[in-house]
N, C-alpha and C positions, 0 to 999 in steps of 0.2 A: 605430234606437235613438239615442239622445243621446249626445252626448260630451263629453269635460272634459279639460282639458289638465295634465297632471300638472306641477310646476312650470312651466306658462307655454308648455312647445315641447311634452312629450308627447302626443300627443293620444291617446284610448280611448276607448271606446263604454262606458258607463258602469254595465255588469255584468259581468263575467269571474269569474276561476273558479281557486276555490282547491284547490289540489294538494297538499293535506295530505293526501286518502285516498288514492292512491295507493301508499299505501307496506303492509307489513306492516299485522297485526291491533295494536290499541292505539300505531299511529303507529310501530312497533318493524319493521325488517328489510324485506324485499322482498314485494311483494305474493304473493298466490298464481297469480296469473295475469300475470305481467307485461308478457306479449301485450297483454291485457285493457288494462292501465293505460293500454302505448300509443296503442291504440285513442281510449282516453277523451282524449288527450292531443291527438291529428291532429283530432278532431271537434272538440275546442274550441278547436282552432287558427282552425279553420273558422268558428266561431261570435262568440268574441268576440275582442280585441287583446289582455288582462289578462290573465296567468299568475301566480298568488299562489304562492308557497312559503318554504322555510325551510332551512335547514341542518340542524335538527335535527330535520327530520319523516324519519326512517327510523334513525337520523340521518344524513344524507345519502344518501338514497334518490330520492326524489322532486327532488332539484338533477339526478342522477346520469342518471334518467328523462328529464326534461324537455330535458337536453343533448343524448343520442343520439337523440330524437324529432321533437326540435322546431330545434336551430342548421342553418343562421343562423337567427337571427329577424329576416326582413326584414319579415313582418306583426305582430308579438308583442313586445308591450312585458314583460317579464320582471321580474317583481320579487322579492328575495329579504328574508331578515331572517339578522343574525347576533345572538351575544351570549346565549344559551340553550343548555346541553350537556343532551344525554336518553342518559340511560344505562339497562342494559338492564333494570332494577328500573321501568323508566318514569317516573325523578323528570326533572324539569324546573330544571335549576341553573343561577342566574345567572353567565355569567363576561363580563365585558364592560369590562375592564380594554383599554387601547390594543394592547398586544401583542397579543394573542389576538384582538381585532376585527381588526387587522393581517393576522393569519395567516389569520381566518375567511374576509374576502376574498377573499384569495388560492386557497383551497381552492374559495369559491363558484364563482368563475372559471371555475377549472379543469375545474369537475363541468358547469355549466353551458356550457362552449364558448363562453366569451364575452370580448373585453377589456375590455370595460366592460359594467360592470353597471347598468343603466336607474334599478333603483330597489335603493336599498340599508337598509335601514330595523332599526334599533336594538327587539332584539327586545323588549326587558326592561329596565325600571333594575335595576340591580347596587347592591344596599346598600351593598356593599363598594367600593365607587367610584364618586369624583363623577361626577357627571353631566358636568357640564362636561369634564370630560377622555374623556371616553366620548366624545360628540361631537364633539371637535375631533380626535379621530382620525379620526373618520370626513372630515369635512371635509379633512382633510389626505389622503384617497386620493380625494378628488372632486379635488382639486387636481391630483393627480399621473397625473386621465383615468382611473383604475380607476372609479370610481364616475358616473354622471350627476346624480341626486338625491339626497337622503338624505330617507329617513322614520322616523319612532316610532313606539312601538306600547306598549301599554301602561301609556302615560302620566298621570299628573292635570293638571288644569289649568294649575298651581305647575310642574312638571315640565317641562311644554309649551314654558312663558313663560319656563322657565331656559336651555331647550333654544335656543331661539328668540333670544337673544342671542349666540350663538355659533356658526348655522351657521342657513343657510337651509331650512327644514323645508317638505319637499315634501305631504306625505302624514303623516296619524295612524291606524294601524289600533289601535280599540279595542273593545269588547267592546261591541253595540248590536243591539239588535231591536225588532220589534214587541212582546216578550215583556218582555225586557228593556231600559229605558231608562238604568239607573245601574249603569255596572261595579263589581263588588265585588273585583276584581281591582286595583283601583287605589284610591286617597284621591282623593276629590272626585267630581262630577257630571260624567257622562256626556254629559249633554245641554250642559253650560257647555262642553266643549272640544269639542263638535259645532258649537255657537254659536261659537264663536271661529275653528273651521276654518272658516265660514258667511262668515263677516266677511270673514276675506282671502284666502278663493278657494282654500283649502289645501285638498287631496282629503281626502276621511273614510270609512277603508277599513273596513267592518264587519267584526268577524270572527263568526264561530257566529249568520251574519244568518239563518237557520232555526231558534235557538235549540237546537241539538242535536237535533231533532225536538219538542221540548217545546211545540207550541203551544196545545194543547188550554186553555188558561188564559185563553185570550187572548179578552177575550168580542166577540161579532158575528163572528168569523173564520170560521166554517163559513156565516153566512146573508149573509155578503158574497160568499166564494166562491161558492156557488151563485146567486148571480144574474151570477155572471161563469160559469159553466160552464166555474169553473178551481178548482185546489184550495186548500188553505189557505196552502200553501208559498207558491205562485205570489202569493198575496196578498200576504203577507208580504214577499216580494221588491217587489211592486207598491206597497206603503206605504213601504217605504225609500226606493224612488226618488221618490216622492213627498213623502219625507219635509224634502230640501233637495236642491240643484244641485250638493253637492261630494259626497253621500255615490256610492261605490261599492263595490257589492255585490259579494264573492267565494264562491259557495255553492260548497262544493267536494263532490263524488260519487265515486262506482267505478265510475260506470254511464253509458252513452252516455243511455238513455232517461232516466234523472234529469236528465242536462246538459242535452237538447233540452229539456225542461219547466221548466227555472230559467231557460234564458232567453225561451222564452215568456213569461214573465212581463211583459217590457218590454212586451210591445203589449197590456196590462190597463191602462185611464183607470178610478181607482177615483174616484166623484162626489164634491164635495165633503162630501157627508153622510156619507160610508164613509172619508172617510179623516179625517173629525171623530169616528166613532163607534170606528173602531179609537184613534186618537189617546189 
């Protein structure tokens, strides 16, 4: 599999695997099997270097998981996001004021068994607070060795290019598929701050890179797969990577056999015709 060097020193194989199902039904409490989860966790230790998560998938579930399973991580680049509270109605509420990114840190840490956190990425802009002070907080715990990188996530273009005067931006995880090209999650084009992370080598973490199963829209995606005698997923995975050299894919599962067939994908070469006609 290929690899990319997340700010410059981290190096990854350039699919891994996001750890948001792991947790409770609707991202809420501990899974029902949490054997299981484990399970899911050691195999894709095994498989790729990339462990996506969050703070607020369980809420603190899946940080909580990935700590007692997987530290150290002497093979597993670990990455988390703070700045999102999920409360138990399942809203999604920005809080990403300097205090509380502060404190989220710290809790990440701790869940996670780690002193420094590889990749630490700004889950959400918080309307209620500049951006610029969002980030220089963050900078200020890279400074102080809690942090390694820092990424964004949810960004627009404008956002990106604010963020980016104030602190070195490793990584943008934002909403992109073969399905979908242009986040509605954010103001502006999806594909322009793909192209901007393209530019200077900055990683472009996909998120819902399956589109939540939703592919069926996606036309030639079933008569490409079958001539790769793979499925439509696997394609989908196989046109992002094909898509540019900084995207990386996180398909996250509950299931060891899901995990082993997302990253099959890597070794699908889809022809330049298929990946002009998915295009």
């Amino acid at each position: 599999m290929e690899t990319f060097d997340i700010g410059g020193d981290l190096t990854v194989r350039r699919l891994g695997f996001g750890a948001m199902r792991i947790t409770g039904e609707d991202i809420i409490g501990e899974p029902a099997d949490p054997e299981a989860a484990r399970e899911v966790l050691r195999r894709a230790a095994g498989l790729v270097d990339l462990v996506d998560t969050a703070d607020s998938y369980g809420p603190g579930v899946s940080e909580r998981l990935i700590g007692e399973t997987l530290a150290p991580y002497d093979d597993v680049v670990v990455a988390t996001k703070g700045g999102l509270l999920r409360n138990s109605s399942g809203d999604w509420l920005p809080r990403c004021d300097p205090d509380h990114l502060r404190n989220a840190v710290l809790c990440s840490r701790d869940r996670l068994r780690t002193d420094t956190i590889d990749l630490y990425q700004l889950h959400t802009v918080d309307p209620d607070v500049d951006l610029e002070d969002s980030v220089t907080s963050l900078a200020e715990l890279k400074d102080d060795g809690l942090v390694r990188h820092i990424g964004l996530s949810n960004v627009s273009l404008e956002q990106f290019e604010t963020a980016r005067d104030h602190v070195a931006v490793a990584t943008v995880q934002n909403h992109f598929n073969v399905e979908t090209r242009d986040t509605a999650r954010v103001d502006g084009d999806g594909r322009r701050v793909l192209e901007a992370c393209d530019a200077d080598d900055i990683g472009f973490i996909p998120y819902f890179p399956l589109a939540a199963g939703n592919l069926s829209g996606v036309d030639g995606l079933r008569e490409v797969a079958d001539a790769h005698d793979a499925t439509p997923e696997q394609v989908a995975l196989a046109w992002l990577l094909e898509r540019s050299d900084v995207i990386l894919p996180i398909p996250g599962t509950s299931s060891v056999r899901h995990l082993e067939d997302n990253v099959a994908a890597a070794d699908i070469e889809l022809t330049p015709a298929e990946f002009e006609r998915l295009t």
